[in-house]
C-alpha positions as a Markdown table, in Angstrom:
| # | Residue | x | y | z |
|---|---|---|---|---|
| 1 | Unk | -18.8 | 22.5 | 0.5 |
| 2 | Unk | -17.8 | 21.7 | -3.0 |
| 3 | Unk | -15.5 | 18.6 | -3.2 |
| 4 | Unk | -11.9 | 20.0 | -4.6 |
| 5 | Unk | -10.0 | 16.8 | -3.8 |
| 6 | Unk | -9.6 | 13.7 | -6.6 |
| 7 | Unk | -9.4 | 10.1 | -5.6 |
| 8 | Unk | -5.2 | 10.2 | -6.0 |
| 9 | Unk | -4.8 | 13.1 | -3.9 |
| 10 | Unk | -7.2 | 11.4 | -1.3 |
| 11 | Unk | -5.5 | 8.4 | -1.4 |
| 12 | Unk | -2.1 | 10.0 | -1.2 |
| 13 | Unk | -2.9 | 11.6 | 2.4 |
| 14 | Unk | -4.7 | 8.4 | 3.7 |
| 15 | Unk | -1.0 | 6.7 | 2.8 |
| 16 | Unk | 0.8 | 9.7 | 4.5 |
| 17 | Unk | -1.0 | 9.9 | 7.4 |
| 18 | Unk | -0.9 | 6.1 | 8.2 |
| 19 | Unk | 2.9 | 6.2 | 7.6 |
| 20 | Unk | 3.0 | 9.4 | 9.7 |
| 21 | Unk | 1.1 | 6.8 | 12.3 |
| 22 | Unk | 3.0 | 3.8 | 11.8 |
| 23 | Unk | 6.3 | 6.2 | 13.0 |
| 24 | Unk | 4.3 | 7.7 | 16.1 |
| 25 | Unk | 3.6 | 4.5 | 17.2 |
| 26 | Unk | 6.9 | 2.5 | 16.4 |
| 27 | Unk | 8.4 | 5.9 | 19.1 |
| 28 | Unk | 10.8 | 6.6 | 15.3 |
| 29 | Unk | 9.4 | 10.0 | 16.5 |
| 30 | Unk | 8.0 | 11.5 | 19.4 |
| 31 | Unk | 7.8 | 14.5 | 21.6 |
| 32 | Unk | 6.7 | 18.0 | 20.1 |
| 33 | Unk | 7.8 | 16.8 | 16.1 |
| 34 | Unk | 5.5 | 13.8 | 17.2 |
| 35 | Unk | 2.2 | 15.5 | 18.2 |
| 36 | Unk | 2.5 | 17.7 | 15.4 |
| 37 | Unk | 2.6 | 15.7 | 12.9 |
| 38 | Unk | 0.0 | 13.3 | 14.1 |
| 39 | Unk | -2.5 | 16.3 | 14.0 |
| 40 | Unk | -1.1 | 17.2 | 10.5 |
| 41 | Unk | -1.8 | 13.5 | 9.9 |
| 42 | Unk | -5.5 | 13.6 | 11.8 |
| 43 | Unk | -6.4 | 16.8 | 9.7 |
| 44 | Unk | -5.3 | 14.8 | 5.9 |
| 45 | Unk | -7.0 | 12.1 | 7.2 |
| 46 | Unk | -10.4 | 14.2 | 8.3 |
| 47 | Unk | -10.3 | 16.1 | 4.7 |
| 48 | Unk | -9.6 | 13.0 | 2.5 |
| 49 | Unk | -12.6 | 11.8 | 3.8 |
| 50 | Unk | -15.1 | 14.5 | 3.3 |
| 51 | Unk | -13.1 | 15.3 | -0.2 |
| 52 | Unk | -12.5 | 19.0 | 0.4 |
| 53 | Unk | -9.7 | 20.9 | 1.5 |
| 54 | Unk | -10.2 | 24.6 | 2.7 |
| 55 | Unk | -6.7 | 25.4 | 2.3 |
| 56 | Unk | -7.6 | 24.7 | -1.6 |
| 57 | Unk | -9.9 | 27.7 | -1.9 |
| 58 | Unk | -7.6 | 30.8 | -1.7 |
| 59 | Unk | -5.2 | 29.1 | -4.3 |
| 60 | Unk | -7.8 | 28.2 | -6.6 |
| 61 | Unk | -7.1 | 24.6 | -6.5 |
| 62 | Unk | -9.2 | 21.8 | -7.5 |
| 63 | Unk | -7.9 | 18.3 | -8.3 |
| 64 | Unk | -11.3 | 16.5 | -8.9 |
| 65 | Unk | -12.1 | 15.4 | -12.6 |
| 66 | Unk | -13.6 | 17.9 | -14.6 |
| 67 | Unk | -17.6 | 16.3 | -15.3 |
| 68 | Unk | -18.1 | 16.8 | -19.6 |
């Protein structure tokens, strides 16, 4: 496994998953919409930090810097 993720996009889904937690937790949501999006949030917080996305392969994407 090639990292394909940079340090903002990382960062980005540690903040979105901790917001998504901070809501779960605080009841703003819950039931089904809840759940889901805690495991949304469990797998952005899995792949930030290993630093590679598989969902980024079939589209090619890769938002680490280039190395010169």
């Amino acid at each position: 496994m090639k990292a394909n993720m940079g340090s903002v996009d990382r960062m980005l889904r540690i903040v979105l998953a901790a917001v998504v937690a901070v809501l779960y937790f605080t009841q703003v949501i819950s039931g089904m919409l809840g759940i889901v999006l805690m495991i949304v949030a469990g797998i952005f917080l899995l792949t930030s930090f290993i630093g590679f996305c598989p969902l980024y392969l079939p589209f090619g994407i890769n938002t680490c810097k280039k190395k010169r």
